[in-house]
C-alpha positions in Angstrom: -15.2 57.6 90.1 -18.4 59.4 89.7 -17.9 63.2 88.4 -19.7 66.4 88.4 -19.0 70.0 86.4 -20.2 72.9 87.6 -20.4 75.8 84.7 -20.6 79.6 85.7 -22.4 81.4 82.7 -21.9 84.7 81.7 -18.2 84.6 80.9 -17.6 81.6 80.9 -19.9 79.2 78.5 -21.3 83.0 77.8 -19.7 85.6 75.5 -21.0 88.3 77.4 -21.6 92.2 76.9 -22.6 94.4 79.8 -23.2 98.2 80.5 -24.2 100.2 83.5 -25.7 103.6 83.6 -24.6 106.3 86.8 -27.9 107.3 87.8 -26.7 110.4 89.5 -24.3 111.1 86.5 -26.3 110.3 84.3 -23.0 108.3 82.3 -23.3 105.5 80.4 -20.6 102.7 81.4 -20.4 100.2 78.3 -18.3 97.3 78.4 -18.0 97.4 82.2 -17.4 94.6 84.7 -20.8 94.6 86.8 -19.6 92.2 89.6 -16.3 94.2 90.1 -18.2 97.1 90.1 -20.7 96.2 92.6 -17.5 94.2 94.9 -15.7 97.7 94.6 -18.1 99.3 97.4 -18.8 97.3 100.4 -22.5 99.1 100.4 -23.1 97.9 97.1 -25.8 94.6 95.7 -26.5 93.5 92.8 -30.0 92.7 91.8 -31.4 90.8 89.2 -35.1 92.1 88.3 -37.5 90.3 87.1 -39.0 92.1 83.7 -39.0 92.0 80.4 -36.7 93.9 78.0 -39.8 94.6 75.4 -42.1 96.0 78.6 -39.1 97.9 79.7 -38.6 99.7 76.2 -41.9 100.5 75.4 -42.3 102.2 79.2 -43.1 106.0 79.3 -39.1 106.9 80.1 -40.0 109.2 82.8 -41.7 107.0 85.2 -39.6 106.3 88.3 -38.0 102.4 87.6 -39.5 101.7 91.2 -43.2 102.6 90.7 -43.0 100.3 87.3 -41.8 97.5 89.5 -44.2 97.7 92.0 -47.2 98.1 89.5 -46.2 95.1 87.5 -45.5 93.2 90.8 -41.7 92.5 89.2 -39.8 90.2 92.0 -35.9 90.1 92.0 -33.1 88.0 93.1 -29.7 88.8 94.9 -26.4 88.1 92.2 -23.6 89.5 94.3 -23.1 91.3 97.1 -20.2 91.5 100.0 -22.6 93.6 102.4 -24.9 91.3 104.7 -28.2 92.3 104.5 -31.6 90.7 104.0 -33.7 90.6 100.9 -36.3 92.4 103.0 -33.9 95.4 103.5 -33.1 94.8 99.9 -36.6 95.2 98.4 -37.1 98.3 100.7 -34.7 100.1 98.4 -35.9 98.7 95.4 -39.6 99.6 95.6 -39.1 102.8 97.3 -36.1 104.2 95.1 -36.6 108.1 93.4 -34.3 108.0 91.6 -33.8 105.3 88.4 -36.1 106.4 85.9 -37.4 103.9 83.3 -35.3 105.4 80.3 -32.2 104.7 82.5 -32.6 100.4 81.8 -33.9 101.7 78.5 -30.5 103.1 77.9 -28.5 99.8 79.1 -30.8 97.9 77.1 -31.0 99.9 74.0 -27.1 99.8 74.5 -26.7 96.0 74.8 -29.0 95.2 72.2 -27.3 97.8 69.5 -24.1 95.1 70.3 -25.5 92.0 70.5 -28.6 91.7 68.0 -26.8 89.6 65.1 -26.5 87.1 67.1 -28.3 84.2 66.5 -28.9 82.9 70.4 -28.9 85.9 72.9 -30.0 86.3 76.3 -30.5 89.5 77.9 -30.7 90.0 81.8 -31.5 93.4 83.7 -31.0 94.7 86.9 -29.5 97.7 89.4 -27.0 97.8 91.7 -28.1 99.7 94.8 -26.3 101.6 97.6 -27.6 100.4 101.0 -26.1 103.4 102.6 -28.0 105.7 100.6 -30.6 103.9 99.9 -31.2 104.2 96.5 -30.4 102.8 93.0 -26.9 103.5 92.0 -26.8 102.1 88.7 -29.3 100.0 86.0 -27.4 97.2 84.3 -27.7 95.2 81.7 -26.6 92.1 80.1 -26.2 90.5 76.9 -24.6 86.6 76.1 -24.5 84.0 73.6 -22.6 81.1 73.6 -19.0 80.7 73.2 -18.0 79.0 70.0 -17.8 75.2 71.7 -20.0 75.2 74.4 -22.6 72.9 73.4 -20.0 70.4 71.8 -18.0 70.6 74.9 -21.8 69.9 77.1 -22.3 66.9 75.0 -18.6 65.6 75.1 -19.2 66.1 78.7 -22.4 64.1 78.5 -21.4 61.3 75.7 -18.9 60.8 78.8 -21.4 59.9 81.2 -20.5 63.1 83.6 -23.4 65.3 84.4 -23.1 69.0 83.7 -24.7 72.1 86.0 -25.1 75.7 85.5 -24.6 78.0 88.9 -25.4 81.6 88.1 -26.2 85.1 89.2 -28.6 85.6 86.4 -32.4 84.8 86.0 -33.7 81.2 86.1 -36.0 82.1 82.7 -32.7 83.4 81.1 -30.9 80.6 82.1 -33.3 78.1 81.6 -33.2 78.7 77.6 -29.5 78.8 77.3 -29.3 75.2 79.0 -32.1 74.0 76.0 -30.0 75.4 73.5 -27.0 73.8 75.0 -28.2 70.4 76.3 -28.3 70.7 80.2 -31.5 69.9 81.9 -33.3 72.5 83.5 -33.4 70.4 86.6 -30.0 71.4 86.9 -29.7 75.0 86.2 -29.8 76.9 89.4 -29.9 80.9 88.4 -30.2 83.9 91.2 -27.0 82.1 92.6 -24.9 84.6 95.2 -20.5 83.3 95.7 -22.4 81.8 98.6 -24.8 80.2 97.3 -22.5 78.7 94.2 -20.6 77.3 97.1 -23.2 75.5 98.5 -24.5 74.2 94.9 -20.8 72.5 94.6 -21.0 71.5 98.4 -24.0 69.8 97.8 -23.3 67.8 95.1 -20.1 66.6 96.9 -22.3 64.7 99.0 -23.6 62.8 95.9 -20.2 62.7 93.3 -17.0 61.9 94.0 -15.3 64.7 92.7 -16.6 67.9 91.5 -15.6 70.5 88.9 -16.3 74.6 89.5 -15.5 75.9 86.1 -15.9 80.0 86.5 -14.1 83.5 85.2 -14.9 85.9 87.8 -14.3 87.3 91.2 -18.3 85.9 91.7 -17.2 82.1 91.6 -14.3 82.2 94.0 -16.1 81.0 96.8 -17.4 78.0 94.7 -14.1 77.3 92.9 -12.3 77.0 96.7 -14.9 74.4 97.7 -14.5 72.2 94.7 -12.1 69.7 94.1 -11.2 70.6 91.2 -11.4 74.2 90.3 -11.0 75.5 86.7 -10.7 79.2 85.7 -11.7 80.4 81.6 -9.8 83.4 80.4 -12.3 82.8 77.5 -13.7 86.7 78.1 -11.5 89.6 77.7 -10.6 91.4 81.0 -8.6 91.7 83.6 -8.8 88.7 86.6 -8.2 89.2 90.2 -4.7 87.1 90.8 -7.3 85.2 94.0 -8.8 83.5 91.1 -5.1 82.2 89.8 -4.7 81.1 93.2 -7.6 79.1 93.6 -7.5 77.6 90.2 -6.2 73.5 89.4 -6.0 74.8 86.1 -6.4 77.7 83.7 -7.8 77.7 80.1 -8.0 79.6 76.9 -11.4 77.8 75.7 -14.2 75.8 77.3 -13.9 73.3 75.2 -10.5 72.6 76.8 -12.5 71.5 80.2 -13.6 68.1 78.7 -9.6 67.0 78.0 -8.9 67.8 81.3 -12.3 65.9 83.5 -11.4 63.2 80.7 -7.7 62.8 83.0 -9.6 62.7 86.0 -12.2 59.9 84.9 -8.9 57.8 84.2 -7.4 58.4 87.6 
């Protein structure tokens, strides 16, 4: 029987810091769940942008975040969302916003970065969450992850094993793409910019070419993906509170990643 995992990242082969910053309150939000936060209003998306974090810091912090994106011609990507739209209506906001000012990322960054700079392998992702009813940016966000102690040995158990491993995310392709070095995945199969939709389609997708296939997530974000899978596993390797749909839709539940190869391991033998 031919077998497929499919790896969320940030929480769950991800240790993962975030913080959000109220625009209109001008209140930093450290620590906070940015997908619960965006699912919590149905007017609210979250967008990945496409810059870097040591443009973004040495940025005059008074220019409006929306004039430095257009003038550096940054693209973006949808993460999460529960409001249809189109990535048209999406980039409206975006590039027209007058609100976000620079020094508001510089604040998430500065924030993350203050938590996560011993690390030895770290990425960083930024991005907002706008309001489409008000047409503006809500909050800038940013993220900060390294590995979870057994990642990698639990990607190459996976891989000694003959069973391909892919990584289905909401964050940035580049981002992503340097994790999976560290960790042993090929970059062929790291899809990044990944919506609940579009993780579902990754998994439905590879059903047409494996047997069986694994969702292994830790957030409200994979619940679509973790439904179409056949086998659906859920980490309560990061700290926080889960949604009980996740329990529902989950074969199995685990403390640790590396806990994932012992159980694809039973499958194989089936």
């Amino acid at each position: 029987m031919s077998i497929a995992v499919v790896f969320d990242s940030a929480g769950t082969l991800l240790h993962t810091y975030r913080v959000a910053k109220d625009v209109e309150q001008q209140r930093l939000l450290p620590g906070i769940e940015t997908v619960t936060l965006t699912f919590s209003s149905p007017e609210r998306v979250l967008v990945v942008i496409h810059v870097h974090s040591r443009e973004i810091i040495g940025s005059d912090h008074e220019i409006l975040l929306s004039r430095y994106l257009v003038s550096h011609q940054a693209g973006f990507g949808i993460s999460c969302t529960r409001k249809i739209t189109t990535a048209e209506d999406i980039g409206d906001v975006l590039y027209h916003d007058t609100h976000a000012r620079i020094g508001d990322l510089q604040d998430c960054i500065k924030n993350v970065w203050q938590v996560c700079k011993r690390e030895s392998v770290v990425t960083l992702n930024s991005g907002v969450i706008l309001n489409m009813a008000k047409k503006t940016i809500e909050f800038t966000v940013t993220t900060g992850g390294r590995p979870f102690e057994g990642a990698k040995e639990a990607i190459r158990d996976l891989h000694q094993r003959g069973i391909p491993t892919f990584i289905a995310s909401g964050d940035r392709v580049a981002k992503l793409e340097k994790m999976a070095d560290y960790l042993g995945i090929p970059r062929d199969r790291v899809y990044g910019v990944a919506t609940p939709t579009v993780k579902a389609q990754i998994v439905a997708d590879l059903q047409c070419e494996y047997d069986t296939v694994v969702m292994v997530g830790d957030g409200i974000n994979d619940l679509c993906a973790m439904k179409k899978a056949d086998l659906a596993i859920l980490t309560e390797e990061q700290p926080g509170d889960k949604p009980g749909e996740l329990y529902q839709a989950a074969h199995h539940v685990v403390k640790n990643v590396r806990e994932v190869v012992e159980i694809v391991e039973k499958l194989s033998d089936e």
